[in-house]
Every structure is written in C-alpha cells, then in structure tokens.
N, C-alpha and C positions, 0 to 999 in steps of 0.2 A: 635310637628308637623313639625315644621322647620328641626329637622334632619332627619325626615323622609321622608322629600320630599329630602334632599340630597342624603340618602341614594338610594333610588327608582329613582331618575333621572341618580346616580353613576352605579346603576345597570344596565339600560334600555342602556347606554352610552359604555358600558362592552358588551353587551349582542350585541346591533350593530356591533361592532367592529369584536368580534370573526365571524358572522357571514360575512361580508365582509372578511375579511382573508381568512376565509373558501371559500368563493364562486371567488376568486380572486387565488386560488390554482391551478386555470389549468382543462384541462379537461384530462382522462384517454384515450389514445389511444392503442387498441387493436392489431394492427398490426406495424410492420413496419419493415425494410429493410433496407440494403446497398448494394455498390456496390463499389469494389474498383476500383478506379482512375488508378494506375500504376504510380504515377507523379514520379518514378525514384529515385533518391536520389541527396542531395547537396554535391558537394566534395568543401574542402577550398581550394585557391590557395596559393601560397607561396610568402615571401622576405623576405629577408635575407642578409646581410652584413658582409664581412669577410675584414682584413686588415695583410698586411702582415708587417713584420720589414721595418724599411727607415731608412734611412742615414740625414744625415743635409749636406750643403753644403753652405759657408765653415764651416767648426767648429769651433766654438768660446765658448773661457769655462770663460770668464768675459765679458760680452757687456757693451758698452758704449756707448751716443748718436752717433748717424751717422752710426751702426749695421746695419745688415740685414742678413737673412740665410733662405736658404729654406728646410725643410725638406720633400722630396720625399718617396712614398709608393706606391706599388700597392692595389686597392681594386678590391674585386668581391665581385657582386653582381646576385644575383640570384629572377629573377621573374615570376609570372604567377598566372593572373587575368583576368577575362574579360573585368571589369572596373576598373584594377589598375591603379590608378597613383601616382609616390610618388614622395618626393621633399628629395636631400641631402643636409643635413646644416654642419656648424661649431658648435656645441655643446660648445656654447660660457661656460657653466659650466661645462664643463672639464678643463677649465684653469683658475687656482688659485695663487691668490697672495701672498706671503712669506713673512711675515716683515711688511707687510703696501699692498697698495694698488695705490701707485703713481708709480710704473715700469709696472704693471699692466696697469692702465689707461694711460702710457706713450706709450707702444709697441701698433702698429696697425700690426695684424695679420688678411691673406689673405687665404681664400680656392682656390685653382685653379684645373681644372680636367683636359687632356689628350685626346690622342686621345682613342676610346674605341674598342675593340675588342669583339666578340657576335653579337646577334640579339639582339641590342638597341640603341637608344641615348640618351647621358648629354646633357644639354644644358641649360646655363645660362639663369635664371627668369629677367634680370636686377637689383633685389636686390642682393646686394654684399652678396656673401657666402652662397646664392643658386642658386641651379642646379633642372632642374625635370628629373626623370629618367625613361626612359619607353624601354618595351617590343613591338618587331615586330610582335613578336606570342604571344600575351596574352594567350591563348589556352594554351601552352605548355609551362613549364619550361625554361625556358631559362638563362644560364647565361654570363653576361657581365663582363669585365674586362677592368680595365685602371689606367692610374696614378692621384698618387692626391697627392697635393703639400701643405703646409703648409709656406705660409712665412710670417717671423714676423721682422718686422721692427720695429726701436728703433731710431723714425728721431731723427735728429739733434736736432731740434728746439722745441720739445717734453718739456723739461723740463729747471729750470735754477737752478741756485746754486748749493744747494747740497741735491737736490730733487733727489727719486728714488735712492738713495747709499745705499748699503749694504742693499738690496730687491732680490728677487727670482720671478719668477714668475715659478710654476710646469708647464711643457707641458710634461710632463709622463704620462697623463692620456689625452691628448687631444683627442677626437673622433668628426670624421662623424658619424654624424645621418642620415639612412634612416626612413624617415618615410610617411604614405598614408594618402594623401590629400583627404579631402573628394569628394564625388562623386558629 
C-alpha cells in the first residue's frame, strides 16, 4: 500500500508538472510585423604606430658607470575615433637583461617625445614614460609625426665592485607602445 501511495503521489507530481510547462509555454500569436529602423552601419576607427631607424648619440660600444646616450627616432602615428584616447609608453619588456640582471636594474632608461607635426598632441601624464596622444579631428584620420628619444643612463653611483661586468642589456627590440585608454 505504501508504494502505491509513492507510486500515485510520483504520478499526480509528473502529471502537475508537465501541465504547468505546458501552460507556462507562451501564448500563439497570429499576426505580427516589422519595420526597419535604417540605424546605418558601425565603421571602426583606426591607430596605429609606425617607428622609423635612429641613431644613438654618442656611440658607445662598452658602457661604463657614468654613460649616458640617447637614441633618437621619428614615430608616426595615425588616429581616428570619436572617443579615442590612447597613452604611449616605454614597453619596459622590450628590454632584457644578458648575463644577469644587475646592468639591467643599474641603467635608468628615459622616453622623451618632441615637438609633433599633424593634427594632435603628446603631452606628458606626469608618470615618467607616459605620454597621452590625441586627435584634433577624431572624425577623420589623421596622422601625427614627431621625435622620440630613448635615453639610458648608467649613473655613476648605480653599482659597486664588480657588480653589472661582462652583462648586456638588449635595446634591439625596445618599443613604444601605443595603446587605448579606456573610455
């Protein structure tokens, strides 16, 4: 008798169920329509970062405390957003250590930008080794050009003994990064 009442309460419990689903399905609507809007289409805006060959100045092919050299490049930059805005950095991992990592952590290396040519301006965040760069015509393409400077210093007083000897540090791959700040 007892499973028969499970059975018969399992059933009635089933039987509810399917019917709320069923009745919970919506109702059939006979007609209906649209109407297109026209809302146009979305075009992407662009940036972009181009960098051309630089020189160092002076050239130094063994550094030693008390160094310093700058290397010079032109970049162009090309932008056009409504709400772009983006920030240039030092791509502090573009520059890697050789041997170790104490000439590395010894050299303080600097971004500095120029004056620029285009419809934009650079201009210093106050954090060292950014820049925000913006478009006068967001609307339209636009590109900007200017110099940008790399200088890496080797103070003096950077290291002692015979700390940082027979190290490398690669700056053959060092890059500015453009990149867009959120909105």
């Amino acid at each position: 008798m007892r499973a028969m009442n499970k059975l018969l309460t399992g059933l009635v419990a089933g039987a509810a169920g399917l019917v709320l689903i069923a009745g919970g399905a919506g109702s059939l609507a006979l007609w209906n329509d649209a109407a297109q809007v026209n809302a146009g289409s979305v075009d992407a805006g662009v940036m972009t970062i181009a960098a051309d060959a630089g020189t160092w100045s002076p050239g130094i092919a063994l550094w030693v405390p008390g160094d310093s050299a700058t290397y010079t490049t032109n970049v162009t930059v090309e932008l056009a957003g409504d709400h772009l805005s983006t920030e240039l950095t030092l791509d502090g991992s573009s520059i890697v250590g050789v041997g170790g990592d104490d000439l590395l952590n010894a050299l303080s290396i600097q971004l500095g930008v120029g004056a620029v040519t285009g419809g934009g301006t650079v201009t210093p965040t106050g954090t060292p080794n950014v820049y925000t760069v913006v478009s006068n015509t967001p609307t339209v393409a636009t590109t900007l050009t200017f110099p940008v400077t790399v200088t890496v210093d080797f103070p003096a007083d950077s290291v002692t003994g015979t700390v940082a000897q027979n190290q490398s540090v690669d700056l053959s791959g060092v890059a500015v990064q453009l990149s867009q700040l959120a909105p």
